[in-house]
N, C-alpha and C positions, 0 to 999 in steps of 0.2 A: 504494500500500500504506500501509495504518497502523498506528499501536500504541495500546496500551491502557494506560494508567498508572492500577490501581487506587489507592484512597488511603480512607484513614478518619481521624475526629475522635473524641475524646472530647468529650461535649459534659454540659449538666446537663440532657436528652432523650436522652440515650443513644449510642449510635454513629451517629456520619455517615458514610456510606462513597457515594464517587461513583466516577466514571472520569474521564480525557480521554483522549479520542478524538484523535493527533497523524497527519500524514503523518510518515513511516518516516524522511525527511530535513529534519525537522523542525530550524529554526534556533535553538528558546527554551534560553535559559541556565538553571539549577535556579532559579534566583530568579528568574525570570520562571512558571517551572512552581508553583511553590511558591505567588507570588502567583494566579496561577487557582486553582491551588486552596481558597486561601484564600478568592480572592472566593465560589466556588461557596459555599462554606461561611458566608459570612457573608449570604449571600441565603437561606439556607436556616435559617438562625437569624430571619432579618427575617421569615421568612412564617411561621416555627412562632411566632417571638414578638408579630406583628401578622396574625392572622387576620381574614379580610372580615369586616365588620359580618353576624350573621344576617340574612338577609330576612325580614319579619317576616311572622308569619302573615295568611292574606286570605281571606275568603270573600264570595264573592257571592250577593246577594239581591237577587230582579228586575230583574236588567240593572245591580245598583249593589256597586261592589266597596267591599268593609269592610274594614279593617286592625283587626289583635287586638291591643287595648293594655290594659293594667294600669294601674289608677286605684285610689289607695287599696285596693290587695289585688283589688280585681274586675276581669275582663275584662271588657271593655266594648268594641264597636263603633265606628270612626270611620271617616266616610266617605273613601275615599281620592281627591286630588282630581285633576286630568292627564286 
């Protein structure tokens, strides 16, 4: 059996709210619960605040793939190479 220990942050994105998920005779002290949930919370700041680089856009022409890059204001074609 388990329990569910909701929780929420105030954060400067709004409200964080997660769960842990424990077994029922669960041995963590509040300060061991406190820090999960803080980690949760601080991974959860690190991916709102470092999102993947965008893929950049690609189109292919006659078997040859192009990546879409901005040069001086214009998109412009460069061969992508791999």
């Amino acid at each position: 059996m388990t329990i569910k220990l909701d929780f929420e942050f105030q954060t400067p994105y709004g409200v964080f709210r997660d769960a842990l998920h424990l077994p029922a005779a669960h041995s963590y002290t509040q300060a061991q619960i406190a820090e999960m949930q803080t980690e949760r919370l601080s991974n959860w700041l690190f991916a709102v605040e470092n999102p993947p680089a965008p893929e950049p856009e690609t189109i292919e022409i006659d078997g040859v793939t192009y990546e879409q890059v901005e040069i001086d204001g214009q998109i412009v074609l460069k061969p992508v190479e791999g």
